[in-house]
LOMILUM-105167 format. One record per residue (C-alpha): x, y, z. Coordinates in steps of 0.1 Angstrom, whole numbers, plus 5000, padded with zeros to 4 digits. Example, Ala and Ser with C-alpha at 12.3 -4.5 7.8 and 13.67 -1.06 7.14 Angstrom:
# residues 2
512349555078513749895071
***
This chain:
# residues 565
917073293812913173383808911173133817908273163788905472903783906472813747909872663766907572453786905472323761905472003737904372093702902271843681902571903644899371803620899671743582895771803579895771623549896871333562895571303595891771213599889271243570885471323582883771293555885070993533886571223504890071043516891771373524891871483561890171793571889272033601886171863610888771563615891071723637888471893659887271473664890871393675891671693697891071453726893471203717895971503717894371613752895471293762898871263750899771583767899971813740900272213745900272353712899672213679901572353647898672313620900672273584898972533555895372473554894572813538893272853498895972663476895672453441898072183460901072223435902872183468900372053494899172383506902372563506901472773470898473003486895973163465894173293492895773413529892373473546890473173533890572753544890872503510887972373500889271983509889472133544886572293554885372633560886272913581883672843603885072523609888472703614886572923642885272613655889072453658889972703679886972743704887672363713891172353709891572663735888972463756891372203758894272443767895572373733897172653717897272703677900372773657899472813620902172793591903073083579904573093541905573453530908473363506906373283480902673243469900773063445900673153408897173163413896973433438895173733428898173953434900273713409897273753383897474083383901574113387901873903353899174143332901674383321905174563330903074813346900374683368899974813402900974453411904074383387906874473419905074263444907073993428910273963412910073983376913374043354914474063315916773733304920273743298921473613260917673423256918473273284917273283319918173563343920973393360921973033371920072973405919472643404915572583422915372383456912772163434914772113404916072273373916072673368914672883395913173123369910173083347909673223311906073423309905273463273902473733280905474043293908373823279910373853312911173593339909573553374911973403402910573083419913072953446910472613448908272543422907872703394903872773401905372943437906773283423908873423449907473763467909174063464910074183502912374483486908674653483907274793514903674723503903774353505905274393536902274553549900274333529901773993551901774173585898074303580897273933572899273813602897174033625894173923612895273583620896073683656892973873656891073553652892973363678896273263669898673143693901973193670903273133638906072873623907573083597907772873565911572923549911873233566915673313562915173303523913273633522916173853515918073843483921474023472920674273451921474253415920873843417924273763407925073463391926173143413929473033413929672663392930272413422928372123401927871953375924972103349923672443338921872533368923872643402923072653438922673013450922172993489924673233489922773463477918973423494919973243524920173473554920373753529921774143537918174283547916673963566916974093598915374423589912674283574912474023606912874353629909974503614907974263614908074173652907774573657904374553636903274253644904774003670905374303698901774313701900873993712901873703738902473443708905473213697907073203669909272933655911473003620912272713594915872873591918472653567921872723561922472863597925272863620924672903659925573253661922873273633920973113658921373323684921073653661917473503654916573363690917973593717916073753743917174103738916774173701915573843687913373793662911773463668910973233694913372963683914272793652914472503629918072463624918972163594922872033605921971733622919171703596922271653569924071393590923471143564923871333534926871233516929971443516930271423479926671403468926871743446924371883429921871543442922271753474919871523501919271273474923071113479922970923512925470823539924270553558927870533575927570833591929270833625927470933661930271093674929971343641926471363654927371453691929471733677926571923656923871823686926171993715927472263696923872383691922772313727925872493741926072743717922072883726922072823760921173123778921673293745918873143724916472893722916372533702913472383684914072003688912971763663913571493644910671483621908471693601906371673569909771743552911671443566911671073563910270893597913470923626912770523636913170423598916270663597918070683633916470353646915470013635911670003626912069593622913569403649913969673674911369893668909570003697912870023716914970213691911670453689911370473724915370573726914870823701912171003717914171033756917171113738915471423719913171523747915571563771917371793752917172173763914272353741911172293730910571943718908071873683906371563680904971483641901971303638902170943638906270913658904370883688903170553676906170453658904870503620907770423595909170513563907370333535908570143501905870223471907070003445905770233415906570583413903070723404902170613437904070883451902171283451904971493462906071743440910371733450909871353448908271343408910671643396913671453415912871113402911871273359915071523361917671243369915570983346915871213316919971243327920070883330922870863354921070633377919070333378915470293387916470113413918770373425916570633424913270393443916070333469916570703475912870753473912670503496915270653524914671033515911271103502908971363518906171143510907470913538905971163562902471213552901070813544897670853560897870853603897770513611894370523635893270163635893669813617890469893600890869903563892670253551894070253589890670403597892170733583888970763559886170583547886470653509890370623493892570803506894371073486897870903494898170493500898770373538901870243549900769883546902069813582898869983600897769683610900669583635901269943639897970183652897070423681894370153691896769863694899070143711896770293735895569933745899169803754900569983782904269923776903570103740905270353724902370603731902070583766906170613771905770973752903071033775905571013804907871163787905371483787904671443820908371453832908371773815905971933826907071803864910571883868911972253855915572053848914271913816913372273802915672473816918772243828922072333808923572063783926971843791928171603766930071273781931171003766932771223736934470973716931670693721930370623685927970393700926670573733924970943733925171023770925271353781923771553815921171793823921872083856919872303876921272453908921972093928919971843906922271643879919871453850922271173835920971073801922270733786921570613750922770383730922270453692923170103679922069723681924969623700925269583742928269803749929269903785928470243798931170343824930270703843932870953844934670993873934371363871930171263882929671273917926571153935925371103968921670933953920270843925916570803906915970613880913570873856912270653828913870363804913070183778913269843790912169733828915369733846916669723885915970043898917969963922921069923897923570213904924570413873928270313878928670033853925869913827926169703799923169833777920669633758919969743719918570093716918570083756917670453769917670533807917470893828918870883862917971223883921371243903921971453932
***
């Protein structure tokens, strides 16, 4: 295995919009993250993964471009981009910037042109086709809601739009806007770029013909996966574009991949003929998804799901890539609801479960991501109204099923509640200063109303705080090569209340013990672990570091590392 410094590093992802506003318009900008790259100094942070911050109208919070090679007004300038990097690189911070090539806006010059007439210059850089009986092209069913085409009245033909309909899908069949996105991704790395996470990068490739999808739900409009997802040219595409661009430069990448398996995985990640640095897979993402939710897909939730079901996804991916690929480990992003609100308990045992979370993941082989605001704990939050909430999935999800009337408004709040991407990107909770000192003016989305109990002031005052245990947890990391490079063991298999597995390298044994429920079971080491001495690493409550690792009964949401050798 190659040792590489994105394996050793802990990535920091900002939602710029909602981290820290400079200028009181309540939406967070450059200028705003420059003022905090200390705070990230401090923390321990190697790279930070910088969500879309180029031109966009904000249909989808930055991820519809209009303009490649240009910052959003709300954000800044490219100055203050230039500026970003000069003092993150100070810092010996990298910069990973999103990267969304799927699709761009509909107000990208390119899509202007491409929906003139049948025979602009830019008509194929997108993928335009005639309906079938008046009706759309086929079935696909959008990841957003309702059709995945849209009807343009102007050429009386339909544009495909896997998201929303003002993100028309890009046409990767032609080889100019291919060499369209790898010029603009070396104009990026040009300018400094460290890497790039590839927005839903396995969608790019899509059967030819765009058949229809097979009906496997209720309603008129199907899910296609089958059909985009990991698609017959994908890894030509992905070939060429690491021969173009990513062969050139010492840079990471990291690949928003759903649907994959872990041979996928290693077919994307492998050292020999890879195409990406790691990857985002989604199984353990879909752990409580129900089994029978249909065409609600994440909406119907499981909140029975079982840890030993849990084990099984975890270790097949960190067994299945070791040696042979490399993980991404998270368990939050801008996409997902907050992991203490989900995994843990964010009300009685909050800082515990959080802190149980966070050894659990990091101790994991790859390369761990930490989302703004999990360092300090921030939850999932209840808006009581729906025109509180700005996300686009959350308005179409909550009008589509309103107008069906199958559920409740209750029903569909609670889902919200649980599932909602907005539950990500509530302002970062800086202070107990009104607004969470997030901005001065209002801010574009409300703050969790819990900032004042839960802040990085208040954190970075109490030494026993979630944010300084992450801060060890870095440290380790960056001490000890076990924690990157260590292979994976599962023990404990059948425990549905314990996750305990071990990390090795040459003679050196990590034992990792947590305990993913309220209750005080027993952990009992395996005979089959010998030891002649033991270290206790880090945990979660103050313990006996003298207490062998034979027999332990655990607290709630108790963690503990023992280095064993």
């Amino acid at each position: 295995m190659e040792r590489k410094w994105w394996k050793e590093s802990v990535i920091y992802q900002i939602y710029p919009r909602s981290f820290y506003d400079s200028n009181g318009d309540g939406i967070g900008d450059l200028q705003g993250i420059i003022s905090k790259l200390d705070y990230l100094k401090d923390l321990g942070i190697d790279i930070v993964w910088l969500s879309p911050v180029y031109k966009s109208p904000n249909d989808d919070n930055g991820y519809d471009i209009s303009d490649y090679q240009d910052i959003m007004d709300e954000f800044g300038t490219l100055e203050d981009w230039d500026q970003l990097i000069k003092e993150m690189h100070k810092r010996d911070i990298k910069l990973v910037m999103d990267l969304v090539v799927n699709h761009t806006s509909d107000e990208h010059p390119w899509f202007i042109e491409s929906r003139k007439s049948k025979a602009n210059p830019y008509r194929d850089y997108y993928i335009w086709r005639k309906g079938k009986d008046g009706e759309e092209p086929n079935n696909w069913v959008s990841f957003f809601s309702g059709s995945a085409w849209e009807y343009d009245e102007e050429t009386e033909e339909y544009f495909l739009h896997l998201f929303s309909r003002r993100q028309p899908d890009l046409n990767w069949e032609n080889p100019k806007v291919r060499q369209e996105i790898y010029d603009m991704m070396t104009w990026w790395l040009d300018r400094g770029v460290d890497g790039f996470r590839m927005d839903v990068i396995n969608v790019l490739s899509k059967t030819e013909g765009l058949p229809d999808a097979p009906v496997t739900m209720d309603g008129k409009y199907q899910w296609g996966g089958d059909y985009f997802l990991n698609g017959p040219k994908i890894m030509d595409y992905l070939h060429e574009m690491k021969e173009k661009v990513f062969d050139k430069y010492d840079m990471m990448t990291v690949g928003e991949t759903q649907a994959v398996t872990t041979e996928d995985g290693v077919r994307y990640t492998n050292e020999e003929d890879g195409v990406m640095s790691m990857l985002f897979q989604f199984e353990h993402m879909g752990i409580d998804k129900s089994p029978v939710g249909g065409n609600l897909g994440k909406w119907m939730i499981n909140r029975d799901w079982k840890l030993t079901d849990f084990k099984k996804i975890m270790t097949r991916w960190q067994k299945d890539l070791d040696g042979r690929g490399w993980n991404a480990l998270y368990l939050e992003n801008h996409d997902q609801p907050r992991s203490v609100s989900r995994f843990g308990d964010d009300q009685a045992y909050h800082q515990e479960s959080a802190k149980m979370l966070a050894t659990w993941l990091h101790m994991m082989q790859g390369t761990p991501f930490v989302y703004q605001g999990q360092e300090i704990g921030m939850t999932n939050v209840a808006f009581e109204n729906i025109n509180q909430y700005k996300d686009v999935e959350i308005l179409n999800f909550y009008h589509d099923q309103k107008d069906k009337g199958n559920f409740t408004e209750e029903e569909l709040m609670d889902a919200i509640h649980y599932r909602g991407r907005d539950n990500a990107r509530t302002p970062m909770q800086w202070n107990d200063s009104p607004n969470a000192g997030f901005t001065t003016g209002k801010p574009w989305i409300d703050v969790n109303p819990n900032y004042r109990d839960i802040n990085v002031e208040k954190e970075m005052n109490d030494p026993n705080s979630l944010y300084h245990y992450y801060k060890k947890l870095i440290q380790l990391r960056k001490e000890h090569d076990i924690i990157v490079y260590g292979s994976y063991n599962l023990i404990l298999e059948d425990d549905n209340q314990i996750y305990a597995y071990t990390r090795m390298l040459n003679d050196e044994t990590l034992l990792v013990i947590a305990n993913f429920s309220k209750e005080t079971p027993v952990f009992n080491l395996p005979d089959s672990l010998k030891y002649t001495s033991y270290e206790l690493f880090i945990s979660n409550y103050s313990c006996e570091t003298t207490e062998a690792p034979l027999s332990i009964q655990l607290k709630p949401y108790e963690t503990r590392v023992y280095r064993l050798k």
